[in-house]
Biopython code that builds the backbone (N, CA, C, O; Angstrom):
import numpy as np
from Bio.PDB.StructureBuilder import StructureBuilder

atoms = [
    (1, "UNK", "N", (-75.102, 5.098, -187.037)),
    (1, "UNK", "CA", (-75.400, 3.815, -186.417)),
    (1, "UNK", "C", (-74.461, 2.734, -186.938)),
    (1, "UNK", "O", (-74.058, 1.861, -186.169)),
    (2, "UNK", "N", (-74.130, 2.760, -188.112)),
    (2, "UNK", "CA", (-73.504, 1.759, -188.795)),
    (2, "UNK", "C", (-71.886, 1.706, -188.231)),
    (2, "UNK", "O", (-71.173, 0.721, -188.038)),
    (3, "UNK", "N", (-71.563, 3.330, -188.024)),
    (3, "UNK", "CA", (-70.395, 3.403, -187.698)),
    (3, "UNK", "C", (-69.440, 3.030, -186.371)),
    (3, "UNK", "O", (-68.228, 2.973, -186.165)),
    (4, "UNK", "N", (-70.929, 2.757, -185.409)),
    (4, "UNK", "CA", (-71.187, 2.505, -183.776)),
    (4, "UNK", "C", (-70.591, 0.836, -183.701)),
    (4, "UNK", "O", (-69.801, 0.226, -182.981)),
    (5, "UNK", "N", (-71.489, 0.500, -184.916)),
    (5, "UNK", "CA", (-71.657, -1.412, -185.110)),
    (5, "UNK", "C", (-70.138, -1.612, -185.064)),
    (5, "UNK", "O", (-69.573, -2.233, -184.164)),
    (6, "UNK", "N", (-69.546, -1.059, -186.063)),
    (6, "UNK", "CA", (-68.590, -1.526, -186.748)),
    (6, "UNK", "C", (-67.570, -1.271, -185.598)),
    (6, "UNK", "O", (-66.704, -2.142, -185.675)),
    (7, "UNK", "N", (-67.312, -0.352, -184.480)),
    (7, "UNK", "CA", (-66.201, 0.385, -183.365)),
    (7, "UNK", "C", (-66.795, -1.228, -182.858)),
    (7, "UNK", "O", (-66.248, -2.287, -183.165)),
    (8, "UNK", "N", (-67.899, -1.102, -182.113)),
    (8, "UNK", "CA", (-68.575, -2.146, -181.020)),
    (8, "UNK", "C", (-67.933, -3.826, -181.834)),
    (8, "UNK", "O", (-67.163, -4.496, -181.146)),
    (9, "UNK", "N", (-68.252, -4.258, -182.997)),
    (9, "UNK", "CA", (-67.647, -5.511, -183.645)),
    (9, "UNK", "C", (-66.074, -5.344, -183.748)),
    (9, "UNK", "O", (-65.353, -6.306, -183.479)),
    (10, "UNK", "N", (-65.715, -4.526, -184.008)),
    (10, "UNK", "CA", (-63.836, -4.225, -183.887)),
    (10, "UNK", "C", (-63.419, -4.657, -182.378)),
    (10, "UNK", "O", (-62.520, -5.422, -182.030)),
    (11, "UNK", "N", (-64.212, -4.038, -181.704)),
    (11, "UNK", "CA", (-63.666, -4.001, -179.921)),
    (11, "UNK", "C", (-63.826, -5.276, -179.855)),
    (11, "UNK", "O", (-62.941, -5.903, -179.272)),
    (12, "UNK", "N", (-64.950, -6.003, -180.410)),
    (12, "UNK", "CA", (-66.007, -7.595, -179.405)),
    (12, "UNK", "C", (-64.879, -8.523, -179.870)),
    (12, "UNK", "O", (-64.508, -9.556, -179.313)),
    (13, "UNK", "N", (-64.330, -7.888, -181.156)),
    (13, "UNK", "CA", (-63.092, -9.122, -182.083)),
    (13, "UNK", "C", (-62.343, -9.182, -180.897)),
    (13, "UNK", "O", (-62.630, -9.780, -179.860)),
    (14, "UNK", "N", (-61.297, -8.464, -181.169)),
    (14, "UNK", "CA", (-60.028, -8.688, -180.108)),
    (14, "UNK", "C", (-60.291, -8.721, -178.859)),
    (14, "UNK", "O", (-59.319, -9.087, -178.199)),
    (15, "UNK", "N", (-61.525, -8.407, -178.058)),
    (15, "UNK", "CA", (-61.792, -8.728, -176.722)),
    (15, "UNK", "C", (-61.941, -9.906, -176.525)),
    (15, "UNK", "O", (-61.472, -10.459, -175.530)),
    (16, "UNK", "N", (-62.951, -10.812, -177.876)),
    (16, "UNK", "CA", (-63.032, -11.961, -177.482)),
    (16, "UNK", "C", (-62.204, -12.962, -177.609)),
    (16, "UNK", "O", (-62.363, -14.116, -177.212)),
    (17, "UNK", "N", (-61.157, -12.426, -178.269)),
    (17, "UNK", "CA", (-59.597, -13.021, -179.001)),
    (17, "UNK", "C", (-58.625, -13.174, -177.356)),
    (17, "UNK", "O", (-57.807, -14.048, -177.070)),
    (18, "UNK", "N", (-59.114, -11.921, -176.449)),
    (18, "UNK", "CA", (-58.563, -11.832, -175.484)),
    (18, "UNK", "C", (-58.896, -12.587, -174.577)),
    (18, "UNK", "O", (-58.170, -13.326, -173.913)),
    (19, "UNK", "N", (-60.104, -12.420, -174.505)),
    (19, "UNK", "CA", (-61.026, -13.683, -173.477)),
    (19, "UNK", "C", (-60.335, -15.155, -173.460)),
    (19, "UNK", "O", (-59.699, -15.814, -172.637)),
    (20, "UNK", "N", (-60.695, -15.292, -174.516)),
    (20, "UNK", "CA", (-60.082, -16.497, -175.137)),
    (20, "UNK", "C", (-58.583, -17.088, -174.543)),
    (20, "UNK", "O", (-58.256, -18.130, -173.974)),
    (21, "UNK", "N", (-57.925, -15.978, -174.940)),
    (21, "UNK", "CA", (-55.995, -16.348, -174.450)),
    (21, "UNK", "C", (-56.298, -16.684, -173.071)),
    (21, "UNK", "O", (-56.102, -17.809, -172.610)),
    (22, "UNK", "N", (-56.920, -15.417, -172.215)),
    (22, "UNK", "CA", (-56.946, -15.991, -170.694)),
    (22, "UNK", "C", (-57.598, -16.829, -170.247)),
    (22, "UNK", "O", (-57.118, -17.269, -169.203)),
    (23, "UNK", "N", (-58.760, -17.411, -170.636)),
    (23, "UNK", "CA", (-59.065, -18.277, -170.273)),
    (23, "UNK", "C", (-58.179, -19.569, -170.083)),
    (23, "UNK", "O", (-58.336, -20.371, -169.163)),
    (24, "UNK", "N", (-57.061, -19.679, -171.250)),
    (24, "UNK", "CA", (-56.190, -20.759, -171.294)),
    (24, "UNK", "C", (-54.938, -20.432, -170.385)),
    (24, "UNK", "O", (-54.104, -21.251, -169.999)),
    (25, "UNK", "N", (-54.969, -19.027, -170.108)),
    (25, "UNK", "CA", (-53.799, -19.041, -169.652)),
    (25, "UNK", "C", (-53.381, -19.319, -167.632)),
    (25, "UNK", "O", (-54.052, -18.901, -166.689)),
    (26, "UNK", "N", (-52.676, -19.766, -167.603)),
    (26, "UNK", "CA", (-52.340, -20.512, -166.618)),
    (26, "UNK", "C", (-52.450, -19.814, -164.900)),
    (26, "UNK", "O", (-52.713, -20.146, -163.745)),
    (27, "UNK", "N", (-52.046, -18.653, -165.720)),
    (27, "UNK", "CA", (-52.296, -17.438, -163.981)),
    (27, "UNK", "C", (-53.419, -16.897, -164.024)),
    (27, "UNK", "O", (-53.670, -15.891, -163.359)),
    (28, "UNK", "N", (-54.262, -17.457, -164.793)),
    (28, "UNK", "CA", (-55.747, -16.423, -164.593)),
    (28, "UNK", "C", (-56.535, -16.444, -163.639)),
    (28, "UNK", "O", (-56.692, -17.484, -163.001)),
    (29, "UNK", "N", (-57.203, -15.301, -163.333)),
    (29, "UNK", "CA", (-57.780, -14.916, -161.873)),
    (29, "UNK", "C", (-58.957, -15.938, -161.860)),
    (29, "UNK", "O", (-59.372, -16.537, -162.853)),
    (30, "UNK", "N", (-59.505, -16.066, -160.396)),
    (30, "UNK", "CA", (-60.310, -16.999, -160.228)),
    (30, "UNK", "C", (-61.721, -16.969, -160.765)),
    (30, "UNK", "O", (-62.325, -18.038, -160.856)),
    (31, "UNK", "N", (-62.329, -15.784, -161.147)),
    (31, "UNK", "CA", (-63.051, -14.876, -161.224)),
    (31, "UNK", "C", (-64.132, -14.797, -162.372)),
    (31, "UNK", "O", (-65.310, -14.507, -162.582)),
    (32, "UNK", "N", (-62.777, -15.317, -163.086)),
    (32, "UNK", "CA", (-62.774, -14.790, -164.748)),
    (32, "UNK", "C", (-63.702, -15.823, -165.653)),
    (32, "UNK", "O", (-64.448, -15.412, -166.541)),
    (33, "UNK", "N", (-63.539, -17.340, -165.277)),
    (33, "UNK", "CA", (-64.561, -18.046, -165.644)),
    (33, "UNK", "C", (-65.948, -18.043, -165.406)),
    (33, "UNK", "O", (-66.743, -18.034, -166.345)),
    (34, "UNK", "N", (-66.340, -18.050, -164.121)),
    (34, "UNK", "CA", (-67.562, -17.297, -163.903)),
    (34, "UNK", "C", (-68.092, -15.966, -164.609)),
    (34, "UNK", "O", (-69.101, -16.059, -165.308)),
    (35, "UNK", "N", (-67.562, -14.934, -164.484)),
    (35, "UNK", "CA", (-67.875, -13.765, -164.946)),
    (35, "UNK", "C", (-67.951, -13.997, -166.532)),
    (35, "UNK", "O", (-68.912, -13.542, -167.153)),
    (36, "UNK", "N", (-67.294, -14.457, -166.952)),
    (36, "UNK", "CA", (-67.541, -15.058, -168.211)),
    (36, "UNK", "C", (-68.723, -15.632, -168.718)),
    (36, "UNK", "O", (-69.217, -15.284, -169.790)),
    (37, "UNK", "N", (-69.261, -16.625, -167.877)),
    (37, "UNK", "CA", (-70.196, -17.460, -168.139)),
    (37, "UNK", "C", (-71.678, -17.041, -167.776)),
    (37, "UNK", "O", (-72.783, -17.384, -168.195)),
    (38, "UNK", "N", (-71.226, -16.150, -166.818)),
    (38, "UNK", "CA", (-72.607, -15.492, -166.233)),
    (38, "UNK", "C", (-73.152, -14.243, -167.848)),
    (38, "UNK", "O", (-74.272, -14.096, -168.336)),
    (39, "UNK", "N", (-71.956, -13.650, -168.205)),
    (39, "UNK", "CA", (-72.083, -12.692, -169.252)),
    (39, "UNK", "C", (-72.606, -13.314, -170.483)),
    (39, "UNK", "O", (-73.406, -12.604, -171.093)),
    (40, "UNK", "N", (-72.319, -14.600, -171.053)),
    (40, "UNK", "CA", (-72.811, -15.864, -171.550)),
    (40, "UNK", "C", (-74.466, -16.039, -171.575)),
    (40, "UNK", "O", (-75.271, -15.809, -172.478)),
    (41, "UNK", "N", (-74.640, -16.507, -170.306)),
    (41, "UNK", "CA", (-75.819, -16.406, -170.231)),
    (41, "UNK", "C", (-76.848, -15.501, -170.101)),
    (41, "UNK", "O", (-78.048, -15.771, -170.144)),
    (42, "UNK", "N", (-76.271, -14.257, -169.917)),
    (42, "UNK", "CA", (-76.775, -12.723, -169.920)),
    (42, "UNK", "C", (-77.229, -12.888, -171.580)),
    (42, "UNK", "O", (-78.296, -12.950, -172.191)),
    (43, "UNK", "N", (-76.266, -12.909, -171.809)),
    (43, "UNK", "CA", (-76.743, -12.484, -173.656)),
    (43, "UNK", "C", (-77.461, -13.431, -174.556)),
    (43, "UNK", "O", (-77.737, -13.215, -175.736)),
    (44, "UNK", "N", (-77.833, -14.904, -173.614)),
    (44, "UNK", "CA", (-78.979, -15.519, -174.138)),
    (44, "UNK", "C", (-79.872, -15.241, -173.637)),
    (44, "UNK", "O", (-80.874, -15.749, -174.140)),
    (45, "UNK", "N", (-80.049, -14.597, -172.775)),
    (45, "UNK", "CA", (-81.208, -14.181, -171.735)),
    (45, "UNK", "C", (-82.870, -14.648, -172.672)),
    (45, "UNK", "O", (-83.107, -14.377, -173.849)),
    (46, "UNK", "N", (-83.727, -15.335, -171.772)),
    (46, "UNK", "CA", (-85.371, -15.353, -172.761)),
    (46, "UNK", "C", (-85.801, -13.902, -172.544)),
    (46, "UNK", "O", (-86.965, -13.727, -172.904)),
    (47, "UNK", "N", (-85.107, -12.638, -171.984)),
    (47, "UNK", "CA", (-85.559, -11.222, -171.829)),
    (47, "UNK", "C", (-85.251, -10.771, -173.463)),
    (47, "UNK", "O", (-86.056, -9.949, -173.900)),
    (48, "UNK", "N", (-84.302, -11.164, -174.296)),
    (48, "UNK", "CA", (-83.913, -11.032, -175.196)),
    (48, "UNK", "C", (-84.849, -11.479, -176.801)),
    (48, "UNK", "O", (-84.968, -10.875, -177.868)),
    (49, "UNK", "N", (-85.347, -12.730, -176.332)),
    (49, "UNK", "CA", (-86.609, -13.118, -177.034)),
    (49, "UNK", "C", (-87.814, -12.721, -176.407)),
    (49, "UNK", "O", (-88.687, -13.571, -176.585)),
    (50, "UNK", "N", (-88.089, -12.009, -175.918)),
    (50, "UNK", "CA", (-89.137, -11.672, -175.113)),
    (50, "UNK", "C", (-89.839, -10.215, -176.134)),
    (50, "UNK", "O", (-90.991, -10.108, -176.557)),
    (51, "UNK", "N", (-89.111, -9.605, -176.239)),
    (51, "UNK", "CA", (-88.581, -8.182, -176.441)),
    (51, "UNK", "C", (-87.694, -7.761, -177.706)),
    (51, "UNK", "O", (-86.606, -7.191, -177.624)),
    (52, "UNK", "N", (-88.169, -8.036, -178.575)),
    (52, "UNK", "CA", (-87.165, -8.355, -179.662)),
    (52, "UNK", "C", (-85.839, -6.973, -180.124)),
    (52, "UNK", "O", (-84.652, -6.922, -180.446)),
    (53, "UNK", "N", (-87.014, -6.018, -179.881)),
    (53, "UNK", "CA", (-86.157, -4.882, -180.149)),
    (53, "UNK", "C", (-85.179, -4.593, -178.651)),
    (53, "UNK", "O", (-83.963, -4.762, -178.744)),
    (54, "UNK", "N", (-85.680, -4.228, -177.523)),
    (54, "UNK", "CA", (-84.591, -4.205, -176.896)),
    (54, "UNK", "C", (-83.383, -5.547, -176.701)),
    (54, "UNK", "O", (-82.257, -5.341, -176.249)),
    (55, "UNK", "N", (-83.818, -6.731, -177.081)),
    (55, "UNK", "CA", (-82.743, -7.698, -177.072)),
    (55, "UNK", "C", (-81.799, -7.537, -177.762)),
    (55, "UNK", "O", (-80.715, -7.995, -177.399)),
    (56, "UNK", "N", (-81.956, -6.663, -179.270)),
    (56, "UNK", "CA", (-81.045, -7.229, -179.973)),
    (56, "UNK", "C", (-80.136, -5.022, -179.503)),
    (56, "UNK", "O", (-78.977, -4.860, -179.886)),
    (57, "UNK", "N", (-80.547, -4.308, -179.082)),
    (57, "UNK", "CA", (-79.626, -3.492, -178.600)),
    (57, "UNK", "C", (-78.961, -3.597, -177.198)),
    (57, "UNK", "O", (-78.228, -2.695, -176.791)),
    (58, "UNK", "N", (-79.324, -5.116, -176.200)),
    (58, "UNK", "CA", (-79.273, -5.297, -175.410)),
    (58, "UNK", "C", (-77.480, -6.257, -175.980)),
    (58, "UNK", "O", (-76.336, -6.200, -175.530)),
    (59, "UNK", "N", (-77.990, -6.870, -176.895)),
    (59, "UNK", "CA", (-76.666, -7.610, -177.311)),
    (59, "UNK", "C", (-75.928, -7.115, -177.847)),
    (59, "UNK", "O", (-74.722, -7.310, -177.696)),
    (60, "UNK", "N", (-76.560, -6.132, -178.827)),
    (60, "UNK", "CA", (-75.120, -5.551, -179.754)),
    (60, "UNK", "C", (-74.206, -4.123, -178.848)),
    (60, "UNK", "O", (-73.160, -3.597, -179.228)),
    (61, "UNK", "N", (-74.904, -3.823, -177.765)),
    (61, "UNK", "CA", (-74.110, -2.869, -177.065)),
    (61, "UNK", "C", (-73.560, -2.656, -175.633)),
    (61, "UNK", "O", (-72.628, -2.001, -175.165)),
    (62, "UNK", "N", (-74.704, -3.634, -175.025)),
    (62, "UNK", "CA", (-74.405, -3.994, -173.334)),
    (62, "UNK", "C", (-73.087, -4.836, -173.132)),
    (62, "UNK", "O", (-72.117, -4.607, -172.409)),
    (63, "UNK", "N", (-73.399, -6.088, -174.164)),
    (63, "UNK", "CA", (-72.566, -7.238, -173.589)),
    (63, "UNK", "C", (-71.412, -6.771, -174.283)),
    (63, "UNK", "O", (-70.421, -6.562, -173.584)),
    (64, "UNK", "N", (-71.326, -6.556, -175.538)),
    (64, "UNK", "CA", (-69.818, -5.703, -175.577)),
    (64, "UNK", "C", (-69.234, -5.097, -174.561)),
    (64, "UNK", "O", (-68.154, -5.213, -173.982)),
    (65, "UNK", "N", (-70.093, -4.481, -174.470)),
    (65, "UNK", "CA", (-69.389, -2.935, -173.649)),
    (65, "UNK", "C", (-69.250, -3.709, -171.979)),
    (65, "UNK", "O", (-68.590, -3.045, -171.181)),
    (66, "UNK", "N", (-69.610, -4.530, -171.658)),
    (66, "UNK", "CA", (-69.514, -5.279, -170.351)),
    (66, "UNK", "C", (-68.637, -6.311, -170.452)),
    (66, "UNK", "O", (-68.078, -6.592, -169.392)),
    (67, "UNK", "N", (-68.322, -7.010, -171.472)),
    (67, "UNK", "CA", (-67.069, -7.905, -171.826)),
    (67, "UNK", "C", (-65.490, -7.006, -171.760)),
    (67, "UNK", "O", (-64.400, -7.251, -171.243)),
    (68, "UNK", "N", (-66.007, -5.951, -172.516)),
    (68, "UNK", "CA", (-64.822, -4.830, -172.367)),
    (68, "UNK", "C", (-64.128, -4.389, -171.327)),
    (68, "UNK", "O", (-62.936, -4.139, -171.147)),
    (69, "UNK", "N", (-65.239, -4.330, -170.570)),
    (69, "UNK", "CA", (-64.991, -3.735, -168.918)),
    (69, "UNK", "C", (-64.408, -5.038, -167.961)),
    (69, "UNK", "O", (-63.714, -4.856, -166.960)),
    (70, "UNK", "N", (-64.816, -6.352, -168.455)),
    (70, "UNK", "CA", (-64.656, -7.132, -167.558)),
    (70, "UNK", "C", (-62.655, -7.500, -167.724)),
    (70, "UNK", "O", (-61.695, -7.636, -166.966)),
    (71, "UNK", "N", (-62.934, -7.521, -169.172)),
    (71, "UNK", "CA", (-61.297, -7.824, -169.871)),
    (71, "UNK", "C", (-60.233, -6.872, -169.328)),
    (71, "UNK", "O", (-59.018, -7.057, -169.387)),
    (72, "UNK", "N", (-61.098, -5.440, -168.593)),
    (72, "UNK", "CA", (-59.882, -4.422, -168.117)),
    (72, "UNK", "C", (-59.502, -4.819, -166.866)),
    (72, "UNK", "O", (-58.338, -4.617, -166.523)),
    (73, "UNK", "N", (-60.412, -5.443, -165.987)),
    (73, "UNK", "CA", (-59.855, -5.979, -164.566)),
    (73, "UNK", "C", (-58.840, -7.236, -164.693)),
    (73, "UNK", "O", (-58.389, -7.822, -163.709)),
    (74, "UNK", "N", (-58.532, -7.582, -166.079)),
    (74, "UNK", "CA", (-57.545, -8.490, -166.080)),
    (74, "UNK", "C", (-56.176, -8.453, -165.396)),
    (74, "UNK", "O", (-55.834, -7.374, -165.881)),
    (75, "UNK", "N", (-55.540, -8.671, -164.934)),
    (75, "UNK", "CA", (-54.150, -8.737, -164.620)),
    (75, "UNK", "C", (-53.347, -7.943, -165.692)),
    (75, "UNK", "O", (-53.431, -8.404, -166.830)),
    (76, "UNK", "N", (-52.504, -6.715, -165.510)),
    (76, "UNK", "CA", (-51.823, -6.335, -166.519)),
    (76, "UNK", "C", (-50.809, -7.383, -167.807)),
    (76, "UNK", "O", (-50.844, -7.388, -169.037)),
    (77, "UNK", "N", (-50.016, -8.138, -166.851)),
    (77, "UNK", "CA", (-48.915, -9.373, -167.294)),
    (77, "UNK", "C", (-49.880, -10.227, -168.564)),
    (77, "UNK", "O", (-49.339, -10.415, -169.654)),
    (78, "UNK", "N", (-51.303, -10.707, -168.332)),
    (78, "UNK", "CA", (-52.592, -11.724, -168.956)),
    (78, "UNK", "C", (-52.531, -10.703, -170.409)),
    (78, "UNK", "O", (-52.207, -10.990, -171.561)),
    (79, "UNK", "N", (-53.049, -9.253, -169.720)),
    (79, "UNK", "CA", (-53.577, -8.372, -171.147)),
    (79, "UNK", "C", (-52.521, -8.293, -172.159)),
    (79, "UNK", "O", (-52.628, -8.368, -173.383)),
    (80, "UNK", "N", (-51.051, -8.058, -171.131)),
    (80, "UNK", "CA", (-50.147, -7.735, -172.332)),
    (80, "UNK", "C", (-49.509, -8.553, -173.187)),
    (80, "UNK", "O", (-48.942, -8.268, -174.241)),
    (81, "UNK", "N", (-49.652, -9.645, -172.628)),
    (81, "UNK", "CA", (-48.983, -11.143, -173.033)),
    (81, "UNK", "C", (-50.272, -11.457, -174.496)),
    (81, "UNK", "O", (-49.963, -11.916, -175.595)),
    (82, "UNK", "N", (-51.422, -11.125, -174.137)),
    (82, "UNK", "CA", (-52.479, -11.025, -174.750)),
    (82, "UNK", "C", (-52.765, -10.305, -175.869)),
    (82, "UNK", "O", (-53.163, -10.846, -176.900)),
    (83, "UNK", "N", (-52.536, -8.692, -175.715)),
    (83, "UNK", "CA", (-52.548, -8.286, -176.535)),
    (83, "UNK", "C", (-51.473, -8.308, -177.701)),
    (83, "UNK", "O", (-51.781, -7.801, -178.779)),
    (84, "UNK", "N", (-50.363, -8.814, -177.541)),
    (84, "UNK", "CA", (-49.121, -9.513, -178.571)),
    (84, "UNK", "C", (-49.677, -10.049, -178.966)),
    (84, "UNK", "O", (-49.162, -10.015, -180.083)),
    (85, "UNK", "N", (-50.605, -10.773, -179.084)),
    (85, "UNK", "CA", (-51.142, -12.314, -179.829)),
    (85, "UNK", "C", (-52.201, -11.902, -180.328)),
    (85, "UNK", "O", (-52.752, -12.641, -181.144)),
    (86, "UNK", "N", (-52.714, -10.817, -180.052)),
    (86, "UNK", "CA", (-54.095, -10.795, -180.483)),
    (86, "UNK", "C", (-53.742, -9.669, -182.042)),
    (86, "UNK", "O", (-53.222, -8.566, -181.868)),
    (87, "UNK", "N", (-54.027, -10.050, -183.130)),
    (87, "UNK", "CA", (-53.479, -8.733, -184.328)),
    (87, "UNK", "C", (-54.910, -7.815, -184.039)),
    (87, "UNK", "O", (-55.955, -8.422, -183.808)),
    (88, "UNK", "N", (-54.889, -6.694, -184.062)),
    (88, "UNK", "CA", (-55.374, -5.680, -184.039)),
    (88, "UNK", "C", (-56.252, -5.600, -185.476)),
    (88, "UNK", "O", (-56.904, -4.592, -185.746)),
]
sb = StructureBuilder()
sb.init_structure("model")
sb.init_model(0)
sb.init_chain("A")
sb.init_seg("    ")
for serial, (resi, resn, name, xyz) in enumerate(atoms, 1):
    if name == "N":
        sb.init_residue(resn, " ", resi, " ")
    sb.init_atom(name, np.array(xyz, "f"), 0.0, 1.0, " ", f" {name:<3s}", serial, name[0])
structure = sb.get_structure()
């Protein structure tokens, strides 16, 4: 389990390092702010305080793993420009 955390917090780093660049960056898809914000508010969800135990595997593995997925529909040119900047 511990070893799951630690892959899932490695990925959420530089994804959100990635998020981040595109959001600022100038050709980014139209898309991307929304989907962003909706995922945002996904992971405050009151389903999350509702439910304590599924909230907090709802956060530490959904919204990763759905930030991840969202960061791959990026524009190749965004990711790679992106991933230069982002240290591993």
């Amino acid at each position: 389990m511990k070893r799951l955390f630690l892959i899932l917090w490695r990925t959420s780093r530089v994804d959100l390092r990635l998020a981040w660049f595109a959001l600022r960056h100038p050709a980014r898809p139209v898309w991307l702010l929304p989907a962003l914000g909706l995922l945002g508010l996904y992971a405050l969800s009151p389903f999350s305080y509702a439910v304590p135990l599924l909230g907090v595997v709802d956060d530490l593995v959904v919204v990763p793993l759905a930030l991840h997925a969202l960061l791959k529909l990026l524009p190749e040119p965004i990711r790679a420009s992106g991933s230069r900047r982002v240290p591993l």
